[in-house]
C-alpha positions as CSV (number, residue, x, y, z in Angstrom):
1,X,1.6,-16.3,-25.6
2,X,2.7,-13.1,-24.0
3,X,4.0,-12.0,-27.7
4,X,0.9,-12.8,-29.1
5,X,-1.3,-10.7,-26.7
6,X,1.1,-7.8,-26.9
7,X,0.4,-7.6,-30.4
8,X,-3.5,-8.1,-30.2
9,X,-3.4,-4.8,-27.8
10,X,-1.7,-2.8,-30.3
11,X,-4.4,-3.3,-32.4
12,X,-5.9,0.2,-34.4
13,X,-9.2,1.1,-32.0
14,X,-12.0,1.8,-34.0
15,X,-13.7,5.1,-32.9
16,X,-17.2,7.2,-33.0
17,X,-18.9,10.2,-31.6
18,X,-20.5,9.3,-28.3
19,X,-23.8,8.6,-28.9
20,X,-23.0,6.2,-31.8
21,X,-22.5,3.2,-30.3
22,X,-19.4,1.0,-31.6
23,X,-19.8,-2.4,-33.1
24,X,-18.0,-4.5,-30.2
25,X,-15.4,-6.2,-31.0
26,X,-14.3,-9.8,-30.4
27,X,-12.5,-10.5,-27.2
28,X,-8.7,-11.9,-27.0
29,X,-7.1,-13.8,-25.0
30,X,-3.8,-12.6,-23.7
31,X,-1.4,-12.3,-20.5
32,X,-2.5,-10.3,-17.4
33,X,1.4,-8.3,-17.1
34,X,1.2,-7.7,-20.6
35,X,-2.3,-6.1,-21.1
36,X,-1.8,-3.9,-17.6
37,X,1.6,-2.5,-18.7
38,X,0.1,-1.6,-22.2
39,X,-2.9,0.3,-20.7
40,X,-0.5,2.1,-18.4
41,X,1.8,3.2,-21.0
42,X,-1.2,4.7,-22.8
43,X,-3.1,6.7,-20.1
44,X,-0.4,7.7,-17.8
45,X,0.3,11.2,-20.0
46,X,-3.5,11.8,-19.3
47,X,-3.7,11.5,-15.4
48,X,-2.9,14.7,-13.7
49,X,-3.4,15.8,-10.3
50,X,-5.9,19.1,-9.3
51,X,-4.5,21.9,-7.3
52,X,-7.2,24.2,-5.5
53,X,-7.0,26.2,-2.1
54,X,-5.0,27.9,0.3
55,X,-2.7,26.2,1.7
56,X,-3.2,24.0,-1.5
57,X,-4.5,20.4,-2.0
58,X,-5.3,17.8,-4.6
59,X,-7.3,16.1,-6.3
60,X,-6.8,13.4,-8.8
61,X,-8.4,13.8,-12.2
62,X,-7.9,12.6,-16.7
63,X,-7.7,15.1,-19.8
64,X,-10.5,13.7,-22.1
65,X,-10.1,16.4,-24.6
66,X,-7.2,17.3,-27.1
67,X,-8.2,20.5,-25.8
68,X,-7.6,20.3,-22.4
69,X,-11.0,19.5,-20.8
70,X,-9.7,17.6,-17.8
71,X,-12.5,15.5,-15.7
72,X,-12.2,15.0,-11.9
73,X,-15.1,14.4,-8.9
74,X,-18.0,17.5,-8.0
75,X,-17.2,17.4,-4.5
76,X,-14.4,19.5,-5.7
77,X,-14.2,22.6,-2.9
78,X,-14.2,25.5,-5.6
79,X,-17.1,27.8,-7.9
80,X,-17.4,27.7,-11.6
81,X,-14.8,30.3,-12.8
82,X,-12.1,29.5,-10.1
83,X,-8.2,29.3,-11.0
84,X,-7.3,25.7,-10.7
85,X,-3.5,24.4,-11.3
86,X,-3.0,21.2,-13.0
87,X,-0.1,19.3,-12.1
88,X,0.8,17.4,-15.6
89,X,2.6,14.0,-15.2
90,X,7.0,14.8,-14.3
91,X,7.3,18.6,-13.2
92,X,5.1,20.4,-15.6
93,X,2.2,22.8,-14.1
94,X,-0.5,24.4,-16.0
95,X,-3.2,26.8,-15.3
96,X,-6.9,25.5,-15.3
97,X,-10.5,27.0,-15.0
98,X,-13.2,25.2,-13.1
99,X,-16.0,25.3,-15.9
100,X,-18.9,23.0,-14.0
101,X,-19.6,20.7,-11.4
102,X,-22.6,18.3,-10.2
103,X,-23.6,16.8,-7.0
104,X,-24.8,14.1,-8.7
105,X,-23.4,12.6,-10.6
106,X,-20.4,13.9,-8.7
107,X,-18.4,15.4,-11.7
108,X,-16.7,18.2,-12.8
109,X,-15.2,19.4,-15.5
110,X,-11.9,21.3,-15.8
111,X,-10.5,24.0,-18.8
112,X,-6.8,23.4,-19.0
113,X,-5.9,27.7,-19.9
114,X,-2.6,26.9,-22.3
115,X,-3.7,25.9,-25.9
116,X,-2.3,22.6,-26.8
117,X,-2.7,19.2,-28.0
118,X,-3.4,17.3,-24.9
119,X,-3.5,13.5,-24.0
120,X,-6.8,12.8,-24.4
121,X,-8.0,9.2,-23.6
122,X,-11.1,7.5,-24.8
123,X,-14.0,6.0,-23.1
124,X,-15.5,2.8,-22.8
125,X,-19.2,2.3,-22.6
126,X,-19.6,0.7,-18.6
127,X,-22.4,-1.4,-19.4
128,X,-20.0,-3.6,-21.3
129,X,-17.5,-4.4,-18.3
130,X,-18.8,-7.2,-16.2
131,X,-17.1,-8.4,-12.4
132,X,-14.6,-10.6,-14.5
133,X,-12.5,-7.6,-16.4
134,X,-9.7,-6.3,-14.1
135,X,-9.5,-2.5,-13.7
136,X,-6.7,0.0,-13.5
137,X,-7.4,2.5,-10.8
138,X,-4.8,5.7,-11.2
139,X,-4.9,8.5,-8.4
140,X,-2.6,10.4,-5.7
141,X,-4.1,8.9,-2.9
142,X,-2.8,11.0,-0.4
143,X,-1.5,7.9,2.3
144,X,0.8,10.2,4.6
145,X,3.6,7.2,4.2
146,X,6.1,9.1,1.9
147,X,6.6,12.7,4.1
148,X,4.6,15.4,6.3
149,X,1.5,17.2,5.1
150,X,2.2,18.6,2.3
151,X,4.2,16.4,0.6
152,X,3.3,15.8,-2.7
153,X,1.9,11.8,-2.7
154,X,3.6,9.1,-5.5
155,X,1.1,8.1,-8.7
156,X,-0.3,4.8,-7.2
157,X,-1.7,1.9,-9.4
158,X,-4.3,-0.4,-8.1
159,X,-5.9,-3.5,-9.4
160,X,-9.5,-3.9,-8.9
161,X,-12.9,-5.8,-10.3
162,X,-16.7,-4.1,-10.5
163,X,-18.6,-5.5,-7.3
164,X,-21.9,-4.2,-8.3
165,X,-24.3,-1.6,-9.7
166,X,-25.7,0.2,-7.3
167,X,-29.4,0.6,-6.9
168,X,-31.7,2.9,-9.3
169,X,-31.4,5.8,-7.0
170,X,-27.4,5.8,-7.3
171,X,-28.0,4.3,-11.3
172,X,-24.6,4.9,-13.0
173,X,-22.5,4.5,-10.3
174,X,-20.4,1.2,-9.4
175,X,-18.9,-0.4,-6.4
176,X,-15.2,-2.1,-6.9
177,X,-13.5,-3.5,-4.9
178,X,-10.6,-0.9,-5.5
179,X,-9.4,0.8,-2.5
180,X,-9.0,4.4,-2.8
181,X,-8.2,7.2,-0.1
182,X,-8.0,10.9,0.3
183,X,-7.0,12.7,-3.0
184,X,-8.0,9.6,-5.0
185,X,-10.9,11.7,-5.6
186,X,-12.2,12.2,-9.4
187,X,-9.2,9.5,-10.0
188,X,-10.2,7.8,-13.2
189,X,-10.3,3.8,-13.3
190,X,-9.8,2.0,-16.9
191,X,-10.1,-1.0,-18.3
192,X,-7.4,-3.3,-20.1
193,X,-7.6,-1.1,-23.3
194,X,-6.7,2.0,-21.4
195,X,-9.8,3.2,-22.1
196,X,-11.6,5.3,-19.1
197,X,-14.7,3.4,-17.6
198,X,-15.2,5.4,-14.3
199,X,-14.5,8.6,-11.8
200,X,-13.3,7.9,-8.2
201,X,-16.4,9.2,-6.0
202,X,-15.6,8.1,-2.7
203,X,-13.7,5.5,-0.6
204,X,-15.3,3.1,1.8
205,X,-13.8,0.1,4.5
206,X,-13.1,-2.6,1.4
207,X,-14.4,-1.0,-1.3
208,X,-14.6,2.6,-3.6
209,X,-17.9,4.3,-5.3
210,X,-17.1,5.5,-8.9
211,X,-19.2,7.3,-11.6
212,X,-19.6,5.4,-14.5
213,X,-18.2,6.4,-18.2
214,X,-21.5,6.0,-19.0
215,X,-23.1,8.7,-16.7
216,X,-20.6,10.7,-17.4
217,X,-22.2,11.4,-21.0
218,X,-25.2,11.3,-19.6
219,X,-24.2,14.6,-18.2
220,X,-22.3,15.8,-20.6
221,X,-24.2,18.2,-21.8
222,X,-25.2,19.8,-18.2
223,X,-20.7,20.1,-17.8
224,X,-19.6,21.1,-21.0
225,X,-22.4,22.9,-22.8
226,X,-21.7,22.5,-26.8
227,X,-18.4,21.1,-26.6
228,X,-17.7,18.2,-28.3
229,X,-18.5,15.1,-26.4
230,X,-15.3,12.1,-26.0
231,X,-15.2,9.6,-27.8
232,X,-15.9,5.7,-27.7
233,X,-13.7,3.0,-28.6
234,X,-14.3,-0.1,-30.0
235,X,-10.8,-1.9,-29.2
236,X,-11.2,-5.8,-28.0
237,X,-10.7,-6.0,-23.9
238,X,-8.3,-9.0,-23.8
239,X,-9.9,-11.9,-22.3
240,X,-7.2,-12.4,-18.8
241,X,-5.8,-14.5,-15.7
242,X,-6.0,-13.5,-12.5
243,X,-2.8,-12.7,-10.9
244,X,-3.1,-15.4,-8.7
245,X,-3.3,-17.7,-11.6
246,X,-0.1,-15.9,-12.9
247,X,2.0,-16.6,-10.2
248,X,0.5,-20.0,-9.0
249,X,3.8,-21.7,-10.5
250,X,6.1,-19.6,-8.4
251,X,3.9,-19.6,-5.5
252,X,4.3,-23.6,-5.6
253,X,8.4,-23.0,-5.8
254,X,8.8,-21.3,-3.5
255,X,6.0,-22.5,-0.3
256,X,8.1,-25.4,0.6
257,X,10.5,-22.9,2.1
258,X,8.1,-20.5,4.2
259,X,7.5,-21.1,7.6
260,X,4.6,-19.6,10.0
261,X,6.3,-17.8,13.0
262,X,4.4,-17.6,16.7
263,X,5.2,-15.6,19.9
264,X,3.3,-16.0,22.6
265,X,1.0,-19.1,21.7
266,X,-0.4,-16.6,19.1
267,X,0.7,-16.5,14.9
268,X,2.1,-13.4,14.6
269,X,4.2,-13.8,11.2
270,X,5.6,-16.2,8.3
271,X,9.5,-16.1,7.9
272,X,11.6,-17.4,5.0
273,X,14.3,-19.7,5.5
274,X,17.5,-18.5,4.2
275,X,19.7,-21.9,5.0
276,X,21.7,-23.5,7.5
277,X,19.1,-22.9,10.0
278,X,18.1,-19.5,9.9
279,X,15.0,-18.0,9.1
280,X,14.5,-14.1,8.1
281,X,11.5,-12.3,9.5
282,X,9.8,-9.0,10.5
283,X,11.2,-7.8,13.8
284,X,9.1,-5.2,15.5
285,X,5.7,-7.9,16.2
286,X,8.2,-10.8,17.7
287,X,8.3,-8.8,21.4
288,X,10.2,-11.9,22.4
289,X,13.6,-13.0,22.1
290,X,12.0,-16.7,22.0
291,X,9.5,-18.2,19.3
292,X,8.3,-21.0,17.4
293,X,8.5,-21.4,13.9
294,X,6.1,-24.0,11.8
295,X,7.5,-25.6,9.0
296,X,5.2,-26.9,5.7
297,X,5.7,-30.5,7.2
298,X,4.1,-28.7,10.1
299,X,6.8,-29.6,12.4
300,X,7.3,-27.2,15.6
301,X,11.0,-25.4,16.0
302,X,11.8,-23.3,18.7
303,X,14.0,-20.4,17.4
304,X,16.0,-17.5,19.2
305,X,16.9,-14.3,17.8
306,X,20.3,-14.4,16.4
307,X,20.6,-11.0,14.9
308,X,18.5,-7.8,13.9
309,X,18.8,-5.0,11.5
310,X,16.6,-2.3,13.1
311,X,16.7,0.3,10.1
312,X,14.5,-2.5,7.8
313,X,12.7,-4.4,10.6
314,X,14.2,-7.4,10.1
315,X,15.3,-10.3,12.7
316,X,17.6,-13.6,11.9
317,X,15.9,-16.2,14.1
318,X,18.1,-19.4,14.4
319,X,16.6,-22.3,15.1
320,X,18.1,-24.4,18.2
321,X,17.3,-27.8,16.7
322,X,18.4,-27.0,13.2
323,X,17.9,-30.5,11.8
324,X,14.5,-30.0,11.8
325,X,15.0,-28.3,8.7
326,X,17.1,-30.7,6.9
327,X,15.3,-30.3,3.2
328,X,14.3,-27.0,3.0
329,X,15.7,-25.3,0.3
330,X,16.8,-22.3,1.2
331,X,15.4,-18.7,-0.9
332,X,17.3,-17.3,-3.9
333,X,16.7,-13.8,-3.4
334,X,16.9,-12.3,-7.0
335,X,18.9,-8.7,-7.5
336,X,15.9,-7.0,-7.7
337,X,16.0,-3.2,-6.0
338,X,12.8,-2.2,-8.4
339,X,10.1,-2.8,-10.3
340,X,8.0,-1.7,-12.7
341,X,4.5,-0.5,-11.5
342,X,1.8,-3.2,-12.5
343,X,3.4,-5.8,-12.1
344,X,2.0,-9.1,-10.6
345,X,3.2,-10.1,-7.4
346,X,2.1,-12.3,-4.7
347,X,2.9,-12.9,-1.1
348,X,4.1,-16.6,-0.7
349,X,2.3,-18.3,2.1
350,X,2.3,-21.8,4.0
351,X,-0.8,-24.2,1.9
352,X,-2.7,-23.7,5.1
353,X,-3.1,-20.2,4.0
354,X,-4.2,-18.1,0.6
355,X,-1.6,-16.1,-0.6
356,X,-2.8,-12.3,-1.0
357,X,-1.9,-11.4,-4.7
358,X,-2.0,-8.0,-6.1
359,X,0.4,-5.4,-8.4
360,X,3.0,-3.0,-7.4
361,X,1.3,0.2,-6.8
362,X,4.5,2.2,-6.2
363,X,7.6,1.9,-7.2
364,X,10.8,1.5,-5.2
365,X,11.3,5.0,-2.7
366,X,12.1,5.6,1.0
367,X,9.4,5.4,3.4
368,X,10.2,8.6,6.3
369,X,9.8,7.2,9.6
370,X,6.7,8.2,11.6
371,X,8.4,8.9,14.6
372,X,7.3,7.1,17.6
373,X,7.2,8.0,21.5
374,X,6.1,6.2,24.7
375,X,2.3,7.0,25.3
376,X,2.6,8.4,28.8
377,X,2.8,11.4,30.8
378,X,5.1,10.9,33.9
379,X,6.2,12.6,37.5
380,X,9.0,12.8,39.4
381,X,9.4,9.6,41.7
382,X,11.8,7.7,43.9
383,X,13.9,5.3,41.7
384,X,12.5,6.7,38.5
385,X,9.4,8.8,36.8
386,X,5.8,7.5,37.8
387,X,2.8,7.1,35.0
388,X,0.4,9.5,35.8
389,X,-1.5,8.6,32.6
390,X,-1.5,6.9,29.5
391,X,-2.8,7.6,25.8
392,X,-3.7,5.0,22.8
393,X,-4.0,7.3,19.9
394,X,-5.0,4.5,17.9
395,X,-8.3,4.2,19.7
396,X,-10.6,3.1,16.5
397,X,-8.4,-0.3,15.9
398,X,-8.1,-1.2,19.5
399,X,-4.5,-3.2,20.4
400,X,-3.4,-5.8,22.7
401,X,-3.8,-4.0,26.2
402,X,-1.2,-2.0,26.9
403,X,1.8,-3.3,29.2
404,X,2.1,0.3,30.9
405,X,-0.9,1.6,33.6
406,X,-1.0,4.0,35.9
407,X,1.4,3.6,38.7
408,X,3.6,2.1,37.4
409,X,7.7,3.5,38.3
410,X,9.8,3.4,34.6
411,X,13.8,3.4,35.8
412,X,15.2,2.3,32.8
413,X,14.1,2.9,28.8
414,X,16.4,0.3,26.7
415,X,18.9,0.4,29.5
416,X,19.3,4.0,30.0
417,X,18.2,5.6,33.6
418,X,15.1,7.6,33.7
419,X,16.4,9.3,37.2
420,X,13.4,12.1,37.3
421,X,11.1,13.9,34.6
422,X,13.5,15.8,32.7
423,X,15.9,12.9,32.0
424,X,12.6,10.8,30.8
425,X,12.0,13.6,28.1
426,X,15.4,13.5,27.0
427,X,14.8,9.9,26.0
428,X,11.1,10.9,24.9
429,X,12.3,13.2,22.6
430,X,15.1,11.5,21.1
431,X,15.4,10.1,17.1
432,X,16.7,7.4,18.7
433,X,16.5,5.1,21.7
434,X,19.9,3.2,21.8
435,X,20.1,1.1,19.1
436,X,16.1,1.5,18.2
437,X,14.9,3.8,15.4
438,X,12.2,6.0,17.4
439,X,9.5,5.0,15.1
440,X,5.6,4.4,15.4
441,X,5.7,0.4,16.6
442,X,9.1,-0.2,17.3
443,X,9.2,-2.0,20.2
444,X,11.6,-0.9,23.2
445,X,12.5,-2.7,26.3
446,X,11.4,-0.7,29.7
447,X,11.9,-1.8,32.7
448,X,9.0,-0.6,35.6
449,X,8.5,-1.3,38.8
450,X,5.1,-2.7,39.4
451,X,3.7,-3.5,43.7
452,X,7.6,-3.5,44.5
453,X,8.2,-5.7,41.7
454,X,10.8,-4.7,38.8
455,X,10.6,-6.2,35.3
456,X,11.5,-5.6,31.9
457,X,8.9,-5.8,29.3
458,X,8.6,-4.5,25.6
459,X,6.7,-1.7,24.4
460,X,5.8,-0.8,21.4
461,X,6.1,2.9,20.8
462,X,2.8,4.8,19.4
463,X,2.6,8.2,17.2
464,X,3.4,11.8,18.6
465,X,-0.5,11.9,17.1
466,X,-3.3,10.5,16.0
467,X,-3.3,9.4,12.6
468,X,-6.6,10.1,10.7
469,X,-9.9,8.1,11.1
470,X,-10.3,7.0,7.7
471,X,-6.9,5.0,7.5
472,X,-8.3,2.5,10.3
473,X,-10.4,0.3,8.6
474,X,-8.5,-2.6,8.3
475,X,-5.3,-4.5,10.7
476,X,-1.9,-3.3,10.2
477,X,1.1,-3.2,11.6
478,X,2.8,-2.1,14.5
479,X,5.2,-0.4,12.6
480,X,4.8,0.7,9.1
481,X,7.3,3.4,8.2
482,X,11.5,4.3,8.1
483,X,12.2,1.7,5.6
484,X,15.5,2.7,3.8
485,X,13.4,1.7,0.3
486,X,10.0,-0.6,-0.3
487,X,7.8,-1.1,-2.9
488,X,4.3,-0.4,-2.5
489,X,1.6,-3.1,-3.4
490,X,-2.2,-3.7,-3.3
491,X,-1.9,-6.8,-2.5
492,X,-4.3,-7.6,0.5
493,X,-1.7,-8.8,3.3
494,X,-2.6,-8.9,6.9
495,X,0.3,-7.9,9.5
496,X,0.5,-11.8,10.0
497,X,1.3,-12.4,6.4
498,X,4.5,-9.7,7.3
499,X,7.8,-12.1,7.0
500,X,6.7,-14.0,4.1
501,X,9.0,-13.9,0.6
502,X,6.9,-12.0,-2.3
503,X,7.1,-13.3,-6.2
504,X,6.4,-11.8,-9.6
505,X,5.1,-13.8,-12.3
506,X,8.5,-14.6,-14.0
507,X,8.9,-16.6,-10.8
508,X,11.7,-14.7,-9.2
509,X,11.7,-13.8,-5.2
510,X,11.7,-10.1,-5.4
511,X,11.4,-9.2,-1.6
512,X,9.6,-9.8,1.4
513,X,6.8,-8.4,2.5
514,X,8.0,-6.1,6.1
515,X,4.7,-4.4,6.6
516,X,0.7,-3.7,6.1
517,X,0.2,0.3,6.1
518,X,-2.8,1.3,6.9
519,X,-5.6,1.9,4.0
520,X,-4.1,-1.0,1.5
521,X,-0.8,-0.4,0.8
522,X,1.2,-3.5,1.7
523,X,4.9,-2.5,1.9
524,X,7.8,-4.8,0.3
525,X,11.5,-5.2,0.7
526,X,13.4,-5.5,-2.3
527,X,15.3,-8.5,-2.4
528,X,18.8,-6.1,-2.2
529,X,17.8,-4.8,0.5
530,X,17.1,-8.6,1.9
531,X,20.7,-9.6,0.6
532,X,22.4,-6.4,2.2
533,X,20.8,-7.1,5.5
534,X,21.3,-11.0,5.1
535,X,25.0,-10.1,5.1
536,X,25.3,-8.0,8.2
537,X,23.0,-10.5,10.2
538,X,25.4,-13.3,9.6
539,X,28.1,-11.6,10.5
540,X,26.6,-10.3,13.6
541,X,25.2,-13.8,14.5
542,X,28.9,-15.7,13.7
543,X,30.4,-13.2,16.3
544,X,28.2,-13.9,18.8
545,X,28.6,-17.5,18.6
């Protein structure tokens, strides 16, 4: 089948001058991974990101022209006749000219300088897509996971669906259920042909405004003057499964083995049993050394934490009654370190729960570490350093309430003496706090002194700042950055579905999923990463016993 559809999307396009409308042809039916890595193959050369401004930033934007003529969105912060750079796909970098732009529709159109046969793409009348064809969203959504400001953002992929027209006032324009963020802006989405249907407007909680191909030539004439208009194609959008019907099979394999992990009477992940009694999880959201795991005959285990690898926030609980899981099979992790982007994954759940399915966005790269610090300000005080006043940067998503008030006497930060102020900022400062990478939502054992009485309680340490509005419109987790490598997904995982093993279609376990970033990437683990950790973690745990 998957031959078969291959070869149906290699079919010759027919093509005509926009404003002759193309005879549609048939629909074929066809796999999913095969018609998403086809389209990508054919528009990647076209996407290109926009360079404007002092210091500069980006925009995302597609060459429709042989000649160069480059669309992106109006709210583009330059003037008709500005020098534009546009950032071609590997290292290349060629000069541009900002010809026009609309408020509305919110286009623009950009002159690539450098004469040349460009990648120019085709477009797809919109009023042919309905809410059952998948769409390709392409951009440089701007996530702040992979460095500082500045740094320039990975391509990312995402899978998404039309939700609706909006009404006649906004005709043209679509909501998807894409997810888009900064510099995702004049992005272009496609359908399964590769053929461009839309412009990234703007991004919203769950969902992303784009202008349609079809307004777009509307208002051609307004951008471009005389110049000829794109063209249509006529190639047959392959009829498709859902991802979730593409990895149903190795969803079903692999469930028996997954178990939901609680701490504190609450469900705070899923783990994946990896055999003779141990179960692999996320670290930083257990806060306990204690926990409870639910197997899929819904029996209750109580399980300690036998070892940790702090680098990939991972933990090896061990459960103390391990016949309990006598039958579980434990996970084959497959020697998988990458993938290629668009494939179909999906995050393997207990049956109580749906699995979130989606693509990988991102290939395989390091994720810096956001570093982390203890959201306080302190004074000298007898024993140790007094909290004069605390801070919760991440005030739009509110948290559990902090374990840290004013008052309270901190003597020790994982173990090491806080003796006055200065010795407090020594610690506050560091990269690292003992065997703790100082990262945004690792969570550190302090020990205060509360009404005369001492106890030692975890903390999970916050950013040095606030992270920006926008990128808090959904859960995440505690900590979501300084992973040594992870793929990044669209799939829709919640910081409770963190722990639980993540499958492609061909059935393989290619990771786990170790964290939900804010926006909608959900980072993976490839499964070497799993198998390297696995490793040390045994080791650590036989030593100890």
């Amino acid at each position: 089948m998957r031959g078969i559809a291959a070869l149906m999307l290699i079919a010759f396009p027919v093509f005509s001058q926009a404003g002759e409308r193309p005879q549609a042809a048939a629909k074929s039916s066809g796999s999913l991974q095969t018609a998403i890595r086809a389209a990508l193959e054919k528009v990647s050369p076209s996407v290109v990101r926009i360079g404007f401004g002092k210091p500069l930033q980006f925009m995302s934007g597609v060459i429709i022209n042989k000649d160069g003529l480059t669309v992106t969105a109006g709210h583009i912060p330059c003037n008709a006749g500005e020098s534009v750079e546009v950032h071609m796909p590997g290292d290349k970098t060629v000069k541009g000219t900002l010809l026009a732009k609309l408020n509305e529709p919110d286009l623009a159109l950009v002159q690539i300088v450098d004469k040349g046969a460009w990648p120019a793409l085709d477009i797809e009348l919109s009023d042919t897509i309905s809410n059952r064809d998948p769409l390709l969203a392409v951009g440089f959504g701007d996530t702040g996971l992979y460095g500082p400001f500045g740094t320039a953002p990975p391509r990312s992929v995402r899978l998404g669906y039309l939700l609706e027209r909006l009404p006649r006032d906004q005709s043209g324009q679509w909501r998807t259920t894409v997810q888009v963020c900064p510099g995702d802006s004049g992005g272009p989405l496609f359908d399964l042909t590769g053929s461009l249907v839309g412009i990234a407007r703007a991004e919203g909680a769950d969902t992303s405004v784009y202008v349609s191909s079809q307004l777009l030539l509307r208002a051609w004439n307004k951008l471009a003057g005389q110049r000829p208009a794109p063209l249509w194609s006529a190639t047959s959008r392959p009829l498709v499964e859902t991802v979730a019907a593409a990895t149903t099979g190795a969803i079903g394999t692999v469930q028996p083995s997954v178990v939901e992990v609680r701490c504190e009477g609450r469900w705070i992940g899923l783990g994946a049993y990896v055999g003779d009694g141990f179960v692999v999880t996320k670290a930083s959201e257990l806060g306990r050394s204690l926990c409870m795991v639910v197997l899929g005959n819904n029996a209750k285990a109580l399980a300690r934490v036998a070892a940790s690898d702090p680098a990939r926030d991972l933990v090896l609980l061990q459960l103390v009654f391990p016949d309990v899981a006598r039958g579980l099979v434990a996970i084959n992790w497959a020697d998988v370190n990458d993938l290629p982007v668009g494939t179909n994954l999906a995050a393997v759940t207990p049956p109580a729960f749906t699995p979130p399915t989606g693509i990988v966005s991102v290939s395989t790269r390091p994720v810096p570490p956001i570093e982390g610090c203890l959201p306080i300000s302190v004074k000298d005080s007898n024993g140790g350093v007094e909290i004069t006043d605390t801070f919760d940067f991440d005030f739009w998503l509110p948290r559990p309430p902090s374990p840290l008030r004013r008052g309270d006497v901190i003597t020790h930060i994982v173990g090491v003496p806080t003796a006055n102020r200065d010795e407090f900022n020594k610690l506050y400062y560091a990269r690292t706090l003992g065997r703790h990478p100082c990262v945004k939502g690792e969570p550190v054992p302090v020990t205060r002194v509360r009404q005369g009485t001492t106890e030692e309680i975890m903390v999970h340490l916050h950013s040095r700042c606030a992270v920006w509005p926008e990128q808090l419109i959904h859960p995440y987790s505690y900590r979501y950055s300084g992973f040594p490598a992870a793929i990044a997904s669209d799939l829709g995982g919640r910081p409770e579905h963190c722990g639980a093993p993540v499958v492609d279609a061909d059935g393989r376990v290619i990771g786990l999923l170790i964290a939900r970033a804010p926006f909608m990437e959900s980072l993976i683990l490839p499964s070497r990463e799993i198998r390297i950790a696995l490793e040390a973690m045994r080791k650590s745990a036989s030593a100890k016993n």
